[in-house]
ZADO-1210 file (C-alpha; in nm, 4 decimals, padded with zeros to 6 digits):
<atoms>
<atom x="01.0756" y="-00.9647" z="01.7715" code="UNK" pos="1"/>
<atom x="01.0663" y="-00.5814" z="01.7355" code="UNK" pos="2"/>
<atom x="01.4029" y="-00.4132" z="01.7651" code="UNK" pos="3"/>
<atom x="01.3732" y="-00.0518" z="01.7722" code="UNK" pos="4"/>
<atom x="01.7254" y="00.0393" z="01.7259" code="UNK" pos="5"/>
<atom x="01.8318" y="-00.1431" z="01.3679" code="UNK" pos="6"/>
<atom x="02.2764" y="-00.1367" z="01.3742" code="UNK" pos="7"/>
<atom x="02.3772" y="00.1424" z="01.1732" code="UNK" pos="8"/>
<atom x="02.6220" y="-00.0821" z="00.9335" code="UNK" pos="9"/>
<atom x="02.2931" y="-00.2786" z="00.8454" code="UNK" pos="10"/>
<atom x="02.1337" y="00.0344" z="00.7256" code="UNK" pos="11"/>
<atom x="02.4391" y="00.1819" z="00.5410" code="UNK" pos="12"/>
<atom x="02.4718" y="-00.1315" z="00.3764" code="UNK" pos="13"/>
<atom x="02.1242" y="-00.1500" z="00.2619" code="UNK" pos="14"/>
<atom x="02.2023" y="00.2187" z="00.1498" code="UNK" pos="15"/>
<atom x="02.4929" y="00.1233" z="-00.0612" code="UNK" pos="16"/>
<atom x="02.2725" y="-00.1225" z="-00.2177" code="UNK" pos="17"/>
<atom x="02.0435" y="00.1273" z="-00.3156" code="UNK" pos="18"/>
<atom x="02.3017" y="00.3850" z="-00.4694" code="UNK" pos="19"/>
<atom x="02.4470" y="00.1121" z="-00.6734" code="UNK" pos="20"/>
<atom x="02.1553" y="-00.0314" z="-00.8238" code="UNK" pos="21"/>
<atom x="02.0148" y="00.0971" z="-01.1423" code="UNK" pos="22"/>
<atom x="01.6284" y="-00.0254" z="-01.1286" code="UNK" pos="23"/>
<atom x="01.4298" y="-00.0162" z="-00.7827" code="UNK" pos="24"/>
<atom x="01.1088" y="-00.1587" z="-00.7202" code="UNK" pos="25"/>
<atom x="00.9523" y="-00.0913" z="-00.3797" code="UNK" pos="26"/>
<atom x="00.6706" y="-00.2318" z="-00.2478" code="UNK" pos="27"/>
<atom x="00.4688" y="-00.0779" z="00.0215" code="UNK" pos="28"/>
<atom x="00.1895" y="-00.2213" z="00.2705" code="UNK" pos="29"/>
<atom x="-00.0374" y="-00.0264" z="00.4918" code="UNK" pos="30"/>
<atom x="00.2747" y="00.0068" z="00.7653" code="UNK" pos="31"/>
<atom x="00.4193" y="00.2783" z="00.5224" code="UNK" pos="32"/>
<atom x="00.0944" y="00.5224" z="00.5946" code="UNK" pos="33"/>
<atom x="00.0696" y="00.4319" z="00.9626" code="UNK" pos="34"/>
<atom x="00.2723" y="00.7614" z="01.0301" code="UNK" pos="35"/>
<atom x="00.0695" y="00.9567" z="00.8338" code="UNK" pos="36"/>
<atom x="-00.2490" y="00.8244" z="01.0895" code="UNK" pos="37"/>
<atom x="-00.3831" y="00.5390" z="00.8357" code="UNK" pos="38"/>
<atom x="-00.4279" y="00.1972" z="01.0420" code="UNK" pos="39"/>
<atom x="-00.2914" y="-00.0997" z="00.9698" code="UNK" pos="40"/>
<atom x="-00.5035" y="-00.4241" z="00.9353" code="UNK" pos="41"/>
<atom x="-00.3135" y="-00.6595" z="01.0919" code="UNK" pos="42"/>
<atom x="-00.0650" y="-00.5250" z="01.3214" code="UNK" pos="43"/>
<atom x="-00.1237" y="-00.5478" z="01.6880" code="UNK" pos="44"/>
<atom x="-00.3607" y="-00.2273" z="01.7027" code="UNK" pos="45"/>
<atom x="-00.4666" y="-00.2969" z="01.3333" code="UNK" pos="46"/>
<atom x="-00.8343" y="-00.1977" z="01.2215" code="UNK" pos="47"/>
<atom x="-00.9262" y="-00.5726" z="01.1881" code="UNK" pos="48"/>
<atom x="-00.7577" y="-00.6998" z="01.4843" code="UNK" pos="49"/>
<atom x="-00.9358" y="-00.4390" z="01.7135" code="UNK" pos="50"/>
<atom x="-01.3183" y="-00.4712" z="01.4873" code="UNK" pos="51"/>
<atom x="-01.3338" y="-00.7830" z="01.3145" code="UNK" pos="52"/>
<atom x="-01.6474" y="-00.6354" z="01.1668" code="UNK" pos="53"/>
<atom x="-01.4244" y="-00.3971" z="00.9249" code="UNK" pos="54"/>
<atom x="-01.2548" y="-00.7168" z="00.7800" code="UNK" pos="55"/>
<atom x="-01.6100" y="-00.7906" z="00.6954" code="UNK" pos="56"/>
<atom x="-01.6262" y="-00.4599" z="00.5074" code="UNK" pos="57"/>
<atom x="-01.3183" y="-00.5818" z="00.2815" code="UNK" pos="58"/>
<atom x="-01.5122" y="-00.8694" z="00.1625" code="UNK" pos="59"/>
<atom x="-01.6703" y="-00.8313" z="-00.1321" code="UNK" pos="60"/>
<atom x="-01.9780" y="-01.0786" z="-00.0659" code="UNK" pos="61"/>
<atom x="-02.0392" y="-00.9261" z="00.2417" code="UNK" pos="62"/>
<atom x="-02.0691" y="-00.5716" z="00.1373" code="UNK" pos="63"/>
<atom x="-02.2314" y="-00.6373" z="-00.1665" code="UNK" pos="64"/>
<atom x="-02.5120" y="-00.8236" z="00.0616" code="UNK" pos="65"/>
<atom x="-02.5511" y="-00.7226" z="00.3617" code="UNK" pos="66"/>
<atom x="-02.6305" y="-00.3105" z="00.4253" code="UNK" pos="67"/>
<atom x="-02.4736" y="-00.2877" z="00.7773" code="UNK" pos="68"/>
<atom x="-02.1426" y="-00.3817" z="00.6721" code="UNK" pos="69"/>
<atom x="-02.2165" y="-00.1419" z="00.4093" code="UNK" pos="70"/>
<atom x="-02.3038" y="00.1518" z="00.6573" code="UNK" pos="71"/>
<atom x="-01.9616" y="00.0528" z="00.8460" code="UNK" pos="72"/>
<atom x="-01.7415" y="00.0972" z="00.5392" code="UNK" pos="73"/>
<atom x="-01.9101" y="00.4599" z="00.4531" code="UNK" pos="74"/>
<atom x="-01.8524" y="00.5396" z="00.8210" code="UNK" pos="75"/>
<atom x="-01.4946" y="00.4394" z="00.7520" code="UNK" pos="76"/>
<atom x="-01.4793" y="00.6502" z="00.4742" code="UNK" pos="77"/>
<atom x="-01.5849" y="00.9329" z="00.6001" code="UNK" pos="78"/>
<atom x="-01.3716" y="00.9191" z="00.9137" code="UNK" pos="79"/>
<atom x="-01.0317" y="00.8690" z="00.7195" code="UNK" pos="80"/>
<atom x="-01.1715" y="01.0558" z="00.3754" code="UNK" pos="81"/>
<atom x="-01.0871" y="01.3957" z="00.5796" code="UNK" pos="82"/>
<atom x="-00.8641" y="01.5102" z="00.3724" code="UNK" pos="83"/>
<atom x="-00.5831" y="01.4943" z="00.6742" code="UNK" pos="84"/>
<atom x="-00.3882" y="01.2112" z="00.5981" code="UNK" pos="85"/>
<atom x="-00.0547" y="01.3159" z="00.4860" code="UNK" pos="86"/>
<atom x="00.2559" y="01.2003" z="00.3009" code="UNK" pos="87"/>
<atom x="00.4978" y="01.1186" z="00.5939" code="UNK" pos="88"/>
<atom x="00.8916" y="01.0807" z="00.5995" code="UNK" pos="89"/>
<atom x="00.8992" y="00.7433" z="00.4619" code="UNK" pos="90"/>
<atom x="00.6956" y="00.8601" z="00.1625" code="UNK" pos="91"/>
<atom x="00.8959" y="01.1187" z="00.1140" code="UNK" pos="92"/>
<atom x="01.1969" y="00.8807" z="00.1489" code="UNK" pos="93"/>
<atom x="01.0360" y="00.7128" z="-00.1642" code="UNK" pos="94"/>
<atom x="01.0399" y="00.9889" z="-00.3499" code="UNK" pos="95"/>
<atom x="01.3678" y="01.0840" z="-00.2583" code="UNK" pos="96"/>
<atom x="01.4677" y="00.7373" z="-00.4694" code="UNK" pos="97"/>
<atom x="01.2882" y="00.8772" z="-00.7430" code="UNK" pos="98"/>
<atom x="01.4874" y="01.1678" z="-00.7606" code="UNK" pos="99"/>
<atom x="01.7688" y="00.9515" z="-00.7577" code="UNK" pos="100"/>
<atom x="01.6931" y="00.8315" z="-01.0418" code="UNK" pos="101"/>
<atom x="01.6562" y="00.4682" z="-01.0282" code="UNK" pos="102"/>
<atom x="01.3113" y="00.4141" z="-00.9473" code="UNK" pos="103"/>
<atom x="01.1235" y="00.1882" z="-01.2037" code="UNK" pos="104"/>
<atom x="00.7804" y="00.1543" z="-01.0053" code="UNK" pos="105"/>
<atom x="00.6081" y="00.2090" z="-00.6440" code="UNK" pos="106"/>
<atom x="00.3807" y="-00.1437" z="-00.5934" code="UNK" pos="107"/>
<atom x="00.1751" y="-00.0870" z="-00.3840" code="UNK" pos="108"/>
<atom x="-00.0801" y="-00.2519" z="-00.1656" code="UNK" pos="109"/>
<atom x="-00.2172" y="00.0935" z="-00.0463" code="UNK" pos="110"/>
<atom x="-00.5416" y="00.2611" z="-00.1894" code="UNK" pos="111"/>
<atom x="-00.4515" y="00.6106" z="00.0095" code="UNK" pos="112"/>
<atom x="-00.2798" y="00.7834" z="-00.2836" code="UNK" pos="113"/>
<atom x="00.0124" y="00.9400" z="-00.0434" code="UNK" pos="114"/>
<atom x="00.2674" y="00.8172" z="-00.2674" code="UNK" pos="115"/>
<atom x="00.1419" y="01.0133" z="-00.5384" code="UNK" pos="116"/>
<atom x="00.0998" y="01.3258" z="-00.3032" code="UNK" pos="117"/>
<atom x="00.4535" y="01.2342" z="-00.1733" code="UNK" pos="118"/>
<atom x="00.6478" y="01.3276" z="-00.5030" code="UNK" pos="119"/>
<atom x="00.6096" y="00.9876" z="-00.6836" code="UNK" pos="120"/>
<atom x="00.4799" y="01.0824" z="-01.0719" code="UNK" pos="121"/>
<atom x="00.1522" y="00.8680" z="-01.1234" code="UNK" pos="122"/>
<atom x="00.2677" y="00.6639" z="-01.3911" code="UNK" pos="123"/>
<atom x="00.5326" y="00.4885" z="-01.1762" code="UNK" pos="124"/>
<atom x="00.2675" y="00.3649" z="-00.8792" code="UNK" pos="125"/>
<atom x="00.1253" y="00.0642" z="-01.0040" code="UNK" pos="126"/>
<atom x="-00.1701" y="00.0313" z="-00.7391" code="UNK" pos="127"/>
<atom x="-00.2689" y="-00.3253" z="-00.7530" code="UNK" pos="128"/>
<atom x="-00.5755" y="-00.2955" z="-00.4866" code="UNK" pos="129"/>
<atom x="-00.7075" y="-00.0057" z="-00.6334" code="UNK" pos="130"/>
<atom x="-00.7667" y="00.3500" z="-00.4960" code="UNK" pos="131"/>
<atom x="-00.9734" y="00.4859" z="-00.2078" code="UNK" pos="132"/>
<atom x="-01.0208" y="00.8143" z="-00.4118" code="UNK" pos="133"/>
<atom x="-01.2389" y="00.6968" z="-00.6533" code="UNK" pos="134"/>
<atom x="-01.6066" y="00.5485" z="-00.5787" code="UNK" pos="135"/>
<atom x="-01.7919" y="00.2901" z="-00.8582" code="UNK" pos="136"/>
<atom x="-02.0876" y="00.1528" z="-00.9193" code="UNK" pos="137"/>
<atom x="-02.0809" y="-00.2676" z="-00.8891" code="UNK" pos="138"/>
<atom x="-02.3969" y="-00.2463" z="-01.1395" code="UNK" pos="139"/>
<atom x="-02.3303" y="00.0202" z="-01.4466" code="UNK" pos="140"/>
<atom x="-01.9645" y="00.0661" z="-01.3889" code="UNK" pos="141"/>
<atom x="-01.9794" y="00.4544" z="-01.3447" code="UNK" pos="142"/>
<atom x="-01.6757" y="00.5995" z="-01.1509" code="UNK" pos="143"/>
<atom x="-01.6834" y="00.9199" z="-00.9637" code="UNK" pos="144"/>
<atom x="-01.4995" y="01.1012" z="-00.6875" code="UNK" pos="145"/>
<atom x="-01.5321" y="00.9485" z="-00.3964" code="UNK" pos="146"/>
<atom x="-01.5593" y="01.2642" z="-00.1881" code="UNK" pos="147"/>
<atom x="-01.8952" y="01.3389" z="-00.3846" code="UNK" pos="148"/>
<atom x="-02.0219" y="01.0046" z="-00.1955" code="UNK" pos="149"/>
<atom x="-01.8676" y="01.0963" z="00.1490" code="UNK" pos="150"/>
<atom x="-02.0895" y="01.4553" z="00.1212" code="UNK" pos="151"/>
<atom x="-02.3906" y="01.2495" z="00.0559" code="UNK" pos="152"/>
<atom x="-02.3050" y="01.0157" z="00.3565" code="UNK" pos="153"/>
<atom x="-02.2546" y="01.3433" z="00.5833" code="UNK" pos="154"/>
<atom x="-02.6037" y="01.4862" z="00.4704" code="UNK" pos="155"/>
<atom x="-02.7547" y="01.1731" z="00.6080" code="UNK" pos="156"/>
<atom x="-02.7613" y="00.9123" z="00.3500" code="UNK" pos="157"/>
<atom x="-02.5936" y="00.6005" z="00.5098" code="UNK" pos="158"/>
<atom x="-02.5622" y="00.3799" z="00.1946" code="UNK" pos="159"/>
<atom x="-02.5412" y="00.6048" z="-00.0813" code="UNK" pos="160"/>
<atom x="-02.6793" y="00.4234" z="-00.4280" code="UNK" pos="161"/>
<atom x="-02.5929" y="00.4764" z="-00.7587" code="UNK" pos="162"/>
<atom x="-02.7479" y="00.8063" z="-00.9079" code="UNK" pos="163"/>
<atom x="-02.7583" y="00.6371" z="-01.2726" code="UNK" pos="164"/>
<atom x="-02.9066" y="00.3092" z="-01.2427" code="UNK" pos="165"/>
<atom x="-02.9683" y="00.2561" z="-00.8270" code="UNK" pos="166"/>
<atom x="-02.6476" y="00.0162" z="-00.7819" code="UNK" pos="167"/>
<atom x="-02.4392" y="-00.0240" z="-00.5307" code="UNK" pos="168"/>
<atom x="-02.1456" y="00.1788" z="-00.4875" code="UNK" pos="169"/>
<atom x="-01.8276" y="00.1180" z="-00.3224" code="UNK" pos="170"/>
<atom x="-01.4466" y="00.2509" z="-00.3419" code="UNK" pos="171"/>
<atom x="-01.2631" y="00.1114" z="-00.6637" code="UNK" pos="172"/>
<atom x="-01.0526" y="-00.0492" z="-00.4407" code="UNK" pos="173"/>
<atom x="-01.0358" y="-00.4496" z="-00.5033" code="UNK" pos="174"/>
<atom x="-01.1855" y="-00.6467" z="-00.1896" code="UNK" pos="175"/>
<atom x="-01.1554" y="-00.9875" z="-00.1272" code="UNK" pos="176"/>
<atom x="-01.3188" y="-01.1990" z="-00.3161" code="UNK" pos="177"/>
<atom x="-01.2872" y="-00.9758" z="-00.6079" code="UNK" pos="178"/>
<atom x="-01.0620" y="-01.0750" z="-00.9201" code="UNK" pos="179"/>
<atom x="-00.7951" y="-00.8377" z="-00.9754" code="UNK" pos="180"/>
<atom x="-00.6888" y="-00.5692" z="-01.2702" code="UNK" pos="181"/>
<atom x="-00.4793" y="-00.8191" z="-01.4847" code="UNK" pos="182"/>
<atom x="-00.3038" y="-00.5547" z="-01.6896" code="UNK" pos="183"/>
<atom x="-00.1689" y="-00.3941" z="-01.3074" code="UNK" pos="184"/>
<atom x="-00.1080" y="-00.7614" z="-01.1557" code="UNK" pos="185"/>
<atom x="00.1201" y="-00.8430" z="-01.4698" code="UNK" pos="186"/>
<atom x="00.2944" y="-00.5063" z="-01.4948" code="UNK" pos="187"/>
<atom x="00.4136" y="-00.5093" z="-01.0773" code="UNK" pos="188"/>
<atom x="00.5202" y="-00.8628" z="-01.1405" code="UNK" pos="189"/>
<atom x="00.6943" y="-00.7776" z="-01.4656" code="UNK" pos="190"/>
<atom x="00.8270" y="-00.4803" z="-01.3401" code="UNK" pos="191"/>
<atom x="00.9753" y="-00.6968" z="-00.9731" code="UNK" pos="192"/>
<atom x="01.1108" y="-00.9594" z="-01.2516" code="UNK" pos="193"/>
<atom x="01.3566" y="-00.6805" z="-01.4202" code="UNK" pos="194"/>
<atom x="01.4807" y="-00.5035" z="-01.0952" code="UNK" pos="195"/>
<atom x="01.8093" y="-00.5199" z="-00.9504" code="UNK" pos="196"/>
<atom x="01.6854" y="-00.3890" z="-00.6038" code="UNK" pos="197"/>
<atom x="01.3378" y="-00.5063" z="-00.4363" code="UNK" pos="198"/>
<atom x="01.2564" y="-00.3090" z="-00.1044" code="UNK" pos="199"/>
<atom x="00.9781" y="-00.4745" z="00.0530" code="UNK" pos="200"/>
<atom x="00.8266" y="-00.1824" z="00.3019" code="UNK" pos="201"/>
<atom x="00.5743" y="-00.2095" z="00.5874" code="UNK" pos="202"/>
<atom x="00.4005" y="-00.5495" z="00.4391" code="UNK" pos="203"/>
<atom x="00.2895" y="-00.8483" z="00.5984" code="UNK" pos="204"/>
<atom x="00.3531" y="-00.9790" z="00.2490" code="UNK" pos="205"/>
<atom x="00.0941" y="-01.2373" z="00.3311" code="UNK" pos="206"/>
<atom x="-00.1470" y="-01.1091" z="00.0537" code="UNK" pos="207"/>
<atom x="-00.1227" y="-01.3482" z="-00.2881" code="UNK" pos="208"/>
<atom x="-00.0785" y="-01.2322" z="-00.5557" code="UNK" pos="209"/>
<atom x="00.0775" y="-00.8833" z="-00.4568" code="UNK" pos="210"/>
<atom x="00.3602" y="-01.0472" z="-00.2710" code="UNK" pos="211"/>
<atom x="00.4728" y="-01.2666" z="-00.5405" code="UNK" pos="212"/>
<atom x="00.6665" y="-00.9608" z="-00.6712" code="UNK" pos="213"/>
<atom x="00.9273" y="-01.0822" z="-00.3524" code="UNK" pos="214"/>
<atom x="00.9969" y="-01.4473" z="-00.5177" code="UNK" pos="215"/>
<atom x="00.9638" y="-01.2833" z="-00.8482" code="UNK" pos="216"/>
<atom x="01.2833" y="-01.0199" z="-00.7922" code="UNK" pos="217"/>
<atom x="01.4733" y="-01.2967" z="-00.6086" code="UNK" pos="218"/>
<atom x="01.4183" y="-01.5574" z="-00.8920" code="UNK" pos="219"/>
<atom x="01.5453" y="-01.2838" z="-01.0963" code="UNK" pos="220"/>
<atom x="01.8699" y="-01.2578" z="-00.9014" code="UNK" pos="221"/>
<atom x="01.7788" y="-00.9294" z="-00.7882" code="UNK" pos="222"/>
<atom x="01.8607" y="-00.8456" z="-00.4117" code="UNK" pos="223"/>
<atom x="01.5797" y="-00.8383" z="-00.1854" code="UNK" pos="224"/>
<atom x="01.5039" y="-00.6167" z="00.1417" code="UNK" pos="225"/>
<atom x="01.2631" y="-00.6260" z="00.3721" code="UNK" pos="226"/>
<atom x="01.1687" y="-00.3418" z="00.6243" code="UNK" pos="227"/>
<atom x="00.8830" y="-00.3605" z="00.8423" code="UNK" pos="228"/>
<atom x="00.7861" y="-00.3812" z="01.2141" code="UNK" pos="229"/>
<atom x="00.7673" y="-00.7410" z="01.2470" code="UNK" pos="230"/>
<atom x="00.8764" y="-01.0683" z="01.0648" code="UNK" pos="231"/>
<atom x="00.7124" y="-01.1400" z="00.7597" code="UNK" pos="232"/>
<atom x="00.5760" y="-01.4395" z="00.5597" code="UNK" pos="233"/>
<atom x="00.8732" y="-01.3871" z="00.3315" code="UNK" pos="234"/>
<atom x="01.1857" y="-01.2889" z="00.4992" code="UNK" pos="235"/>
<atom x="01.3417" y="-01.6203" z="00.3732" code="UNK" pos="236"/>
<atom x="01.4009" y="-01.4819" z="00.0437" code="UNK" pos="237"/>
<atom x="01.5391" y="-01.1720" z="00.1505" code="UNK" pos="238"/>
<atom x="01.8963" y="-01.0646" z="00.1808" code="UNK" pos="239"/>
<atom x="01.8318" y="-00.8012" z="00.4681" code="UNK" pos="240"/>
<atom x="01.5594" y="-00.8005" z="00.7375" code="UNK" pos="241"/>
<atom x="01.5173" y="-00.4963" z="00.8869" code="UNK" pos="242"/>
<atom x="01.2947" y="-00.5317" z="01.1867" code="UNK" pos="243"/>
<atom x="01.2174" y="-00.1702" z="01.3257" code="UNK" pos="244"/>
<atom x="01.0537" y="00.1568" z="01.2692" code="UNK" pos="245"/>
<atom x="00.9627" y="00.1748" z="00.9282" code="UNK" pos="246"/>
<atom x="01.0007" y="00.5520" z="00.8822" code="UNK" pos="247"/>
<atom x="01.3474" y="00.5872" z="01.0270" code="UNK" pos="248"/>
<atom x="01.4731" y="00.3079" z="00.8960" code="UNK" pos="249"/>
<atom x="01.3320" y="00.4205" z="00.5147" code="UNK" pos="250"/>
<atom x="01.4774" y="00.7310" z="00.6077" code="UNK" pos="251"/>
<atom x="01.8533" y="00.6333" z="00.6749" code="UNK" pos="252"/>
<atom x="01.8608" y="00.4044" z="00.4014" code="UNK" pos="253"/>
<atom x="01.7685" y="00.6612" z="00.1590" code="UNK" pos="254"/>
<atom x="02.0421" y="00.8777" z="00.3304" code="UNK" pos="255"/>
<atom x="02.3204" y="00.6568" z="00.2995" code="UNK" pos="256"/>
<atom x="02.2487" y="00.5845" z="-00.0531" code="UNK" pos="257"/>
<atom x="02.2933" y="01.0016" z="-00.1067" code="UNK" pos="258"/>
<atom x="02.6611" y="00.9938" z="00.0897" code="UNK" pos="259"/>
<atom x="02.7225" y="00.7328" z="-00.1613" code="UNK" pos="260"/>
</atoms>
């Protein structure tokens, strides 16, 4: 079910949750970029729905062993590391909670830094899969811009090693298969646990442990909403769906919450 046009009073009411509540915790999926021209995964048109080979890239035993999904993931790269991805209305909408005031933390599922570039200050995006703006070597550990990679990938090299010790490199971004930062796992779950507000944005919230922060906030007695452009895993714990257009929606929320 996709409505396009969410009621109004659902919206202002979701607002008026937000003005009222003291700490906010959002958490964000890949639908939140879509409108800035970053694919989803999963969605109908989503990057592994339409090339099941790029899921392969987001495996970690399959990059680390096999060189042609290796040359797919740097030809990713280097066709969304273009530097034209853009913060979009609903990041802005974010940020616009931020200036409110009442935003404790971004968690985010996203390695595309647009909340950051959006207005959010660094130290409240907790970025539990990593970053796509940041390249390291699985061998010595040695982390450098990724963009330094992407120029080597342009001038020809399609599976650009380690300069240091000959590793393999790939985006400090956590694939499957690979364990998770603890410190970041415990601090969006901590920081879900001690919100009064949870908005759940553009996530399948099928992805454990990241969407634990949903029955984490609701445990908690915090309210719980849920915008994105289909029905999630999760809506059972929520106390508003919104099924729509993410943007929009973000955007009218955020609004109401300003009229007060």
């Amino acid at each position: 079910m996709y409505e396009e046009n969410v009621p109004a009073e659902v919206l202002d009411e979701v607002g008026e949750w937000l003005g009222a509540a003291r700490r906010v915790v959002v958490f964000t999926g890949a639908g939140i970029s879509t409108d800035s021209g970053i694919p989803d995964f999963r969605g109908p048109n989503g990057l592994w729905t339409r090339n099941p080979l790029a899921e392969r890239t987001s495996t970690l035993s399959h990059y680390l062993g096999d060189p042609e999904v290796r040359r797919v993931a740097w030809e990713g790269r280097v066709r969304t590391f273009n530097g034209t991805a853009e913060p979009n209305d609903g990041h802005r909408a974010i940020a616009e909670i931020h200036a409110m005031g009442s935003l404790a933390a971004v968690v985010t599922q996203n390695v595309d830094g647009l909340h950051q570039a959006g207005g959010v200050p660094e130290d409240r995006v907790v970025e539990v899969h990593g970053t796509v703006k940041w390249a390291r070597c699985w061998g010595c550990n040695d982390r450098r811009p990724m963009g330094e990679f992407i120029e080597r990938v342009r001038a020809g090299d399609p599976d650009p090693r380690c300069e240091l010790c000959g590793g393999i490199v790939k985006s400090d971004t956590i694939l499957f298969g690979q364990a998770l930062v603890p410190e970041v796992i415990e601090r969006a779950l901590t920081e879900a646990e001690e919100c009064d507000l949870l908005l759940a944005v553009g996530s399948t919230l099928q992805v454990s442990p990241a969407n634990m922060v949903v029955p984490r906030a609701r445990a908690s007695r915090a309210r719980v909403v849920i915008v994105n452009g289909e029905p999630t895993a999760m809506d059972g714990y929520a106390d508003r769906v919104v099924v729509g257009s993410i943007t929009p929606a973000l955007v009218s929320i955020v609004a109401a919450a300003r009229r007060g």
